[in-house]
TORRODO-229442 format. One record per residue (C-alpha): residue number from 1; x, y, z. Coordinates in steps of 0.05 Angstrom, whole numbers. Each point is the difference from the previous one (the first is absolute). Example, Ala and Ser with C-alpha at 12.3 -4.5 7.8 and 13.67 -1.06 7.14 Angstrom:
BEGIN
<node><num>1</num><xx>246</xx><yy>-90</yy><zz>156</zz></node>
<node><num>2</num><xx>27</xx><yy>69</yy><zz>-13</zz></node>
//
This chain:
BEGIN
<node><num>1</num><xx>0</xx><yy>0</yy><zz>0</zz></node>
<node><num>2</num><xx>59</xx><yy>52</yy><zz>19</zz></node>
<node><num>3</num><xx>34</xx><yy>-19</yy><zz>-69</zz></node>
<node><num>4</num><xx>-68</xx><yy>17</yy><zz>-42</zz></node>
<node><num>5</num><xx>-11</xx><yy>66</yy><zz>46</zz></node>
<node><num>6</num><xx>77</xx><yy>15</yy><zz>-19</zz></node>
<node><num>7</num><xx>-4</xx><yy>-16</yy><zz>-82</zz></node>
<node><num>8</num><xx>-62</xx><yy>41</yy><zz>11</zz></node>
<node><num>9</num><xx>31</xx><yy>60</yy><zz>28</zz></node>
<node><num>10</num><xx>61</xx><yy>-9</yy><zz>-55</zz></node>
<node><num>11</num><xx>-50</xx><yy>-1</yy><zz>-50</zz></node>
<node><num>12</num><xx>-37</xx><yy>71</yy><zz>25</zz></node>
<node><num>13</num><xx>75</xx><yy>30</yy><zz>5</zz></node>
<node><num>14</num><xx>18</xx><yy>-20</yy><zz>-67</zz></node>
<node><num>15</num><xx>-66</xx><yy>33</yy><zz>-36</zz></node>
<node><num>16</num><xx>9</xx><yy>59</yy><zz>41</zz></node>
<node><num>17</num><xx>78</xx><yy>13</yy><zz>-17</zz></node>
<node><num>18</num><xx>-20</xx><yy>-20</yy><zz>-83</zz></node>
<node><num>19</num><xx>-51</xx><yy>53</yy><zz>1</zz></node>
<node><num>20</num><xx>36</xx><yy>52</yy><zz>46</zz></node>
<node><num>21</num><xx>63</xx><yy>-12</yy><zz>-51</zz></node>
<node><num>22</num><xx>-55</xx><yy>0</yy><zz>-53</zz></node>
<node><num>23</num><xx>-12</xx><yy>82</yy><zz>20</zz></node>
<node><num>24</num><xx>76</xx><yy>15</yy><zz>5</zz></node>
<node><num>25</num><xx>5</xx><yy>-17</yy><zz>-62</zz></node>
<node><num>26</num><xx>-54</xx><yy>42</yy><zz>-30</zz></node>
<node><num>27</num><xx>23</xx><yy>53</yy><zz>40</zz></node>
<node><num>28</num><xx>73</xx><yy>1</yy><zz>-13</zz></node>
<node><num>29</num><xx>-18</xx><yy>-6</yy><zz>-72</zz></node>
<node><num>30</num><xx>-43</xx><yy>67</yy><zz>4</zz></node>
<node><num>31</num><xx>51</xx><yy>29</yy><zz>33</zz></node>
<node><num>32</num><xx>57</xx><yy>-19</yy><zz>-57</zz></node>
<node><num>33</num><xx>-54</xx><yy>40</yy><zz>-49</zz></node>
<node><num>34</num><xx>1</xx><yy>53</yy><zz>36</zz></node>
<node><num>35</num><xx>77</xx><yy>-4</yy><zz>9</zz></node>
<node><num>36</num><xx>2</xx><yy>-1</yy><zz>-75</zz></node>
<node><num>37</num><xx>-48</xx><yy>56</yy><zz>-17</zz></node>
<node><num>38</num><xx>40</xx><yy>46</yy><zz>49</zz></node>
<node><num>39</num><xx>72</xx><yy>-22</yy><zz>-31</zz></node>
<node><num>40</num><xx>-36</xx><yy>27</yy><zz>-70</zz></node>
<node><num>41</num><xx>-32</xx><yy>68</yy><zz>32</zz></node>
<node><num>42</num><xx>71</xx><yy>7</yy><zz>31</zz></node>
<node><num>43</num><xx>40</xx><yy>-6</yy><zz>-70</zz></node>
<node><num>44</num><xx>-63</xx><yy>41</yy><zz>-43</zz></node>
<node><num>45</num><xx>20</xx><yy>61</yy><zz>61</zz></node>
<node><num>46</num><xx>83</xx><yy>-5</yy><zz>-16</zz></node>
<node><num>47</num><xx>-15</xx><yy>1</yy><zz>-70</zz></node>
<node><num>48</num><xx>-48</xx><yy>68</yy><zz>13</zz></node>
<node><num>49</num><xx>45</xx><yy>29</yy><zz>46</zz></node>
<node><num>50</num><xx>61</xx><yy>-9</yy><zz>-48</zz></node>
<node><num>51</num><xx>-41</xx><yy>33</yy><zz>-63</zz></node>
<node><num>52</num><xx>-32</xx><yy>55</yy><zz>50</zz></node>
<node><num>53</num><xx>71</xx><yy>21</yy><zz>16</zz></node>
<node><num>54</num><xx>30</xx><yy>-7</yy><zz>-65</zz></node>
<node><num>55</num><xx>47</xx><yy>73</yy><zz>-13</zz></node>
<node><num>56</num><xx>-33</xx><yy>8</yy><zz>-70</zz></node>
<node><num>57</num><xx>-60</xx><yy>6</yy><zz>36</zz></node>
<node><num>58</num><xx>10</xx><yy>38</yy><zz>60</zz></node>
<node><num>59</num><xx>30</xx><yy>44</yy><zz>-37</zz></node>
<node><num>60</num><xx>-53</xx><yy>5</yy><zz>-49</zz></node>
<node><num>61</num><xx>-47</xx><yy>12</yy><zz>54</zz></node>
<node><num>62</num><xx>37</xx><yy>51</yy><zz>28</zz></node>
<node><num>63</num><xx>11</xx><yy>43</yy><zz>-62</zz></node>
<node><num>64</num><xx>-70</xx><yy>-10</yy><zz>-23</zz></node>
<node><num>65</num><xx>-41</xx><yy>4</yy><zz>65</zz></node>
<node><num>66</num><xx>42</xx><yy>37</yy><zz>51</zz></node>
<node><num>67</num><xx>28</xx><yy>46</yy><zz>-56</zz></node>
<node><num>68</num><xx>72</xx><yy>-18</yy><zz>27</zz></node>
<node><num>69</num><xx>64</xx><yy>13</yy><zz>-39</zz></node>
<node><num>70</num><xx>66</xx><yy>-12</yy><zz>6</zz></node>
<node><num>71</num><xx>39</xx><yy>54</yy><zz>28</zz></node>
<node><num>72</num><xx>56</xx><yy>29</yy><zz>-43</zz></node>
<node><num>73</num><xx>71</xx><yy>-18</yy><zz>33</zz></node>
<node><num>74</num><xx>14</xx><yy>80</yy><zz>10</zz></node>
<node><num>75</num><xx>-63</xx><yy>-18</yy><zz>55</zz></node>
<node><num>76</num><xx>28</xx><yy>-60</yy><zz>33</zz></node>
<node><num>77</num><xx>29</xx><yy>4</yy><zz>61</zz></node>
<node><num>78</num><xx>40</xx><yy>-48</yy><zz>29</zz></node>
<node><num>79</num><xx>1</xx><yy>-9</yy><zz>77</zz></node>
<node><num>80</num><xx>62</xx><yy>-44</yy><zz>39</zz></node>
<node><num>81</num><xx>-9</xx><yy>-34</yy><zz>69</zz></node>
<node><num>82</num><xx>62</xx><yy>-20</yy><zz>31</zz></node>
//
């Protein structure tokens, strides 16, 4: 009687541990989407931050919207820290 009380309690242990694997699974495999769709937001960002800082265009934004120009090098001053 103690051995069928025993194979029954192995039995209940096993089902439990195959489904609660069962939902680690499923989860860590949401979680490796997610992992993936962040690593592609993350490169599409680099590759917008390297074209929104491009010189051409900062420059052309500053000539065009800020009306900046260059100054002529009888304006520049140069300033040395020691």
């Amino acid at each position: 009687m103690l051995l069928a009380i025993l194979v029954l309690f192995n039995a209940i242990a096993v089902v439990l541990t195959a489904d609660k694997t069962r939902k680690l699974t499923s989860k860590w495999d949401v979680l490796q989407q997610s992992q993936d769709r962040y690593d592609i937001e993350w490169r599409n960002l680099l590759l917008e931050e390297q074209s929104l800082s491009e010189h051409s265009r900062v420059t052309r934004i500053a000539t065009k919207q800020l009306d900046m120009v260059r100054p002529m090098p009888k304006e520049e001053i140069i300033i040395r820290t020691k």
